[in-house]
N, C-alpha and C positions, 0 to 999 in steps of 0.2 A: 973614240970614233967621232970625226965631225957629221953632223948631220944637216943638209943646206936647204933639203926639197921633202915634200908631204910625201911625194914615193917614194923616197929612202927610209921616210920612217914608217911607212906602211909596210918594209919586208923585214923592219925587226922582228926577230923571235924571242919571247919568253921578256923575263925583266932583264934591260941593259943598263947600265949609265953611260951616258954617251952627252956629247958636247954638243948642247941643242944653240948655242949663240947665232952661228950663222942660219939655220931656219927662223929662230926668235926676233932677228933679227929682218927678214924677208918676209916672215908675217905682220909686221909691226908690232911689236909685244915691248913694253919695257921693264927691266928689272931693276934700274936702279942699284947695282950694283952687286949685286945679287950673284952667287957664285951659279953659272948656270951647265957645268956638268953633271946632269941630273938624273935620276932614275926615269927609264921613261918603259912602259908597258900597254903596247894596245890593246882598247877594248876587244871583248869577244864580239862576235855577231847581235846575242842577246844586251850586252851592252852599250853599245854602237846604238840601238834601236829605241834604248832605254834614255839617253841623253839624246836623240833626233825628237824623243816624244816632248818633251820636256822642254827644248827651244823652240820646235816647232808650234809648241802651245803658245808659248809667249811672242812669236812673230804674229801667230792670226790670233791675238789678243789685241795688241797694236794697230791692226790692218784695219781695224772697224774706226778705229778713231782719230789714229795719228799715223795715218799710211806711211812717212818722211821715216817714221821710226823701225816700223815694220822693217823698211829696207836696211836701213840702217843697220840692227840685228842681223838680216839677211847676209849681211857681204860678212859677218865677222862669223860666221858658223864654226869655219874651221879654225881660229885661233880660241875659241873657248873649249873645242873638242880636244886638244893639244893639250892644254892647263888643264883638262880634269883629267887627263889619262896620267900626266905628271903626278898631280895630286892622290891617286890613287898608286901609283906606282912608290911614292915616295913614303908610304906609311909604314912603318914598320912591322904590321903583319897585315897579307893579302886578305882583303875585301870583297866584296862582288860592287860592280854598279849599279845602284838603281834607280837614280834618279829620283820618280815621285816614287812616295811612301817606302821609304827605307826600312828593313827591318835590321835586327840583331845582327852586328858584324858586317851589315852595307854601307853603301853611302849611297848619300843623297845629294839631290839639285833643286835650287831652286834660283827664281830672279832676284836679284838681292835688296833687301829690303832697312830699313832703320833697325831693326832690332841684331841683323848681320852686322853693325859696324858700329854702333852703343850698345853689346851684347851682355854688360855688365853695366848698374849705374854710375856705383862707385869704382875707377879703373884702377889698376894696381900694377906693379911690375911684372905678376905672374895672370893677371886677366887686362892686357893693355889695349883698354876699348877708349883710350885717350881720342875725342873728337869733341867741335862745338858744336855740332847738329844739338838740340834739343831730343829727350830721349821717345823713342818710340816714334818718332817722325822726321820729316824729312827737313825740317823747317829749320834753318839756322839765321840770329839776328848780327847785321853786320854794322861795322860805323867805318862809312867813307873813309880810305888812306891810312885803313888799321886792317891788318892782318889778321884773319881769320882761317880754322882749321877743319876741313873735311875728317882729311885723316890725323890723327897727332893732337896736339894741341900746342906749336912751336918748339916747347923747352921736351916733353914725353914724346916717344917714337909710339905710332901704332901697329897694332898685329890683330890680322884675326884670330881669334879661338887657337890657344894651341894645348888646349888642355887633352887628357888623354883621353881617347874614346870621342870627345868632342872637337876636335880638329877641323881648322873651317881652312877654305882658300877663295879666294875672291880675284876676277876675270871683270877692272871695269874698263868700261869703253868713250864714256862719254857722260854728260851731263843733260836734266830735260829741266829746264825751270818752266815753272806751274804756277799762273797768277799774276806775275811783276815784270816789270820787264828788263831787259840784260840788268844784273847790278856785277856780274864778273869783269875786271878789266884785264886782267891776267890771274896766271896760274903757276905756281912751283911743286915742282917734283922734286924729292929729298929721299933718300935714303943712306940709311945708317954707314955703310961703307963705301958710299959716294963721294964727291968733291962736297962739302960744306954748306958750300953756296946752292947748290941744287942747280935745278936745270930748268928757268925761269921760260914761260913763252907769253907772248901777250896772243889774246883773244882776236881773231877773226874782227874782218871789219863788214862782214852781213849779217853777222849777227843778230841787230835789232828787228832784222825782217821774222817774222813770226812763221812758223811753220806750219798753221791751222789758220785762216781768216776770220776764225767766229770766237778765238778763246786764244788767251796770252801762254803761247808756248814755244819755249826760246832752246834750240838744241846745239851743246856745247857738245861738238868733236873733240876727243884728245887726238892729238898728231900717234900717237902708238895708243894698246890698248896697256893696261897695267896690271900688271901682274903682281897680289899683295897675298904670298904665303905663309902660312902660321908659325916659320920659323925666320922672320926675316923682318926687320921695323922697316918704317916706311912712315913718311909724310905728305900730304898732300895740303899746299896754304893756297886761297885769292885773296885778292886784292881787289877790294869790294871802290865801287864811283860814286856809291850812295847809302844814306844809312836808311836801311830798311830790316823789317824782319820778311825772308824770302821761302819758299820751296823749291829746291835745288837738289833733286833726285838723281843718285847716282848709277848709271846704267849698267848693270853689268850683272854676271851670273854668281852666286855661288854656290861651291862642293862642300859637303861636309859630312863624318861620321855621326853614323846613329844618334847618339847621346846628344848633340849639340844639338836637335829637335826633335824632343821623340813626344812633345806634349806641345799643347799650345802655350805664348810665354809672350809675357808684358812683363818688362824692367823698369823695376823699382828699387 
């Protein structure tokens, strides 16, 4: 079953797998190659209201400080609510959602942070937290006309969490740099069963205009949002104008089972 519009997939019943490319597609979502016939299952009521609280926290967190962002958030509601109903439908045994404080056999949401995407220090084939972020922060150092990695690390593909019981998915949308001013000049998007070369864009030319008047903060739109599921690599490189060490926050939500936070956690 093709599915094109948010009311088609709001009169699904029960769990289907059904061809979400053309809504994915009409949302702005990208998969990078990604096979997208995918389990998909709506939240109940109680869930629906449990992921509203949870975005909705993090839009009027925004709104005090960096209103530009707030909205920003704002318009992409529905393409994160889509990725976790996915994310939850795709696990191999049925969970409840819960957004904040997850317990046994839930899952969880949160904004996605440095420890979502360095989740292990040392990465490995079977925990592939390959990225050049510095661990536990946001902060990555770049050298001018050298290639640098968000997600990957050029030659390693990245995943989030796809361990069992710990199963992460990440919904990003965007970039917020904090402190410096643009050092992004472009961007590549790669995945594993994609053309090679990626799908290279250069950087917006308003860039340098700051979003706040009193504090350096530079907001990188992606053209789609990206969609990075625990079974699927994925790379994200830029192509830094200056050598600098930067904070270059990536915006976006993520879903995850129980286990992947059921304590608090610094990597080392």
């Amino acid at each position: 079953m093709d599915i094109e519009t948010l009311e088609e997939l709001g009169k699904i019943e029960g769990r289907q797998t059904v061809n979400l490319r053309p809504l994915l597609s009409k949302l702005g979502i990208m998969t990078l190659g990604m096979d997208v016939v995918l389990p998909y299952q709506r939240f109940t009521k109680d869930e629906k209201t449990a992921f509203d609280v949870v975005y909705n926290y993090t839009v009027k967190a925004y709104e005090k400080k960096l209103p530009e962002v707030a909205e920003f958030f704002r318009a992409r509601k529905d393409v994160a609510r889509v990725i976790a109903e996915v994310f939850k439908a795709k696990l191999p045994t049925t969970k409840t959602f819960r957004g904040f404080f997850p317990g046994s056999n839930e899952l969880g949401m949160q904004q996605t942070a440095p420890k979502d995407i360095r989740y292990v220090a040392s990465p490995t084939p079977t925990d592939p937290a390959y990225s050049h972020y510095a661990l536990n922060s946001w902060d990555i150092t770049f050298t001018a006309g050298t290639t640098r990695y968000l997600l990957g690390d050029g030659t390693n593909w990245y995943k989030p969490s796809p361990k069992e019981n710990a199963r992460a998915t990440h919904v990003l949308m965007g970039l917020l740099e904090v402190g410096t001013t643009p050092v992004i000049d472009q961007i590549l998007y790669r995945g594993i069963r994609a053309p090679e070369e990626g799908y290279p864009i250069v950087i917006e030319q308003l860039l340098d205009l700051s979003i706040e008047k009193e504090m350096a903060a530079y907001l990188y739109v992606f053209p789609h949002a990206l969609l990075s599921i625990y079974d699927y690599e994925i790379m994200i490189g830029v192509m830094p104008r200056k050598s600098v060490t930067s904070n270059i926050r990536l915006l976006g939500f993520t879903f995850y089972e129980h286990e992947y936070f059921r304590r608090l956690k610094w990597v080392a």
